[in-house]
N, C-alpha and C positions, 0 to 999 in steps of 0.2 A: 446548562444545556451543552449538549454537544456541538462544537464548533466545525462547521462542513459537513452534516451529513442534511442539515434541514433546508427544503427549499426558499427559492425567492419570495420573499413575499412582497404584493404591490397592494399598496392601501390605496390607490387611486386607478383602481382595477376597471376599465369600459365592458358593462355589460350593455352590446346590444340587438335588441327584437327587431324580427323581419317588420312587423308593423310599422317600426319606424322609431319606437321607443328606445331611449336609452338613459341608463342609469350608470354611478359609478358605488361600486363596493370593495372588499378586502377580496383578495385573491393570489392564489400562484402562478395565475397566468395574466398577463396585461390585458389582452382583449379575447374576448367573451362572445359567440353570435347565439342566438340562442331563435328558436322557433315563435313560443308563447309566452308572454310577461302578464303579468297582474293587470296590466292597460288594453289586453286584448282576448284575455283567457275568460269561455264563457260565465267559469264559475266566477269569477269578479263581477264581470259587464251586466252578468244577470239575460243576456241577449245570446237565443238559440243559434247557435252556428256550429255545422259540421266543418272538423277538420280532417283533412284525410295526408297523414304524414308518408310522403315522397311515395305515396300514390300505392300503398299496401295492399285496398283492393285490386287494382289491377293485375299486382303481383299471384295474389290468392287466385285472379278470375283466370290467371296463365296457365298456374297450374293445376288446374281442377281439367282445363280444357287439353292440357299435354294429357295427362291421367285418362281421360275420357279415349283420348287418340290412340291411347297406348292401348286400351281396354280392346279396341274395336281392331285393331291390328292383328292378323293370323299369325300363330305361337307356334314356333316348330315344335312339333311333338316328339318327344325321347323314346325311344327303342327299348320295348320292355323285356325284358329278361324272362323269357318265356321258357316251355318246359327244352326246348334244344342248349338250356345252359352247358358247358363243359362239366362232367364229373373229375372232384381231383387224380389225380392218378394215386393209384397204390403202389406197396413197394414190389410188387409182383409186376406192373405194368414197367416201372423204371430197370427193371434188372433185365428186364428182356429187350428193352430201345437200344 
């Protein structure tokens, strides 16, 4: 192996869950926080519990309801190019200007 291009490694790595749980494994980083561990994650526990990570629906319900506001807001209208457009000029028109 190459000497200095590979990270630290820490065998006595803290991993630990908001639950309260913590464990120690192999890692490149010394401490670890982490959301759900095997001591609190439904698929383990066997026991229904909604998580809702740093509140995503509310984020989704923000913007559905900006979206809705924008919807309902008057759109200025753009000016159609109607038959009064300019016709180009010919070379008969520029020799006489």
């Amino acid at each position: 192996m190459k000497k200095g291009i590979h990270p630290q490694i820490y065998k006595d790595a803290i991993i630990t869950c908001a639950c309260g749980n913590s464990f120690t494994t192999i890692s490149t980083k010394k401490d670890i926080a982490v959301e759900i561990c095997s001591a609190c994650h439904p698929f383990y526990t066997g026991q229904k519990r909604y998580i809702d990570t740093e509140g995503q629906i509310d984020k989704f319900t923000k913007r559905v309801k900006a979206a809705q506001e924008s919807d309902k807001a008057p759109r200025a209208k753009k000016k159609e190019a109607g038959p009064q457009a300019k016709k180009p000029l010919t070379l008969k028109d520029l020799r006489s200007a």
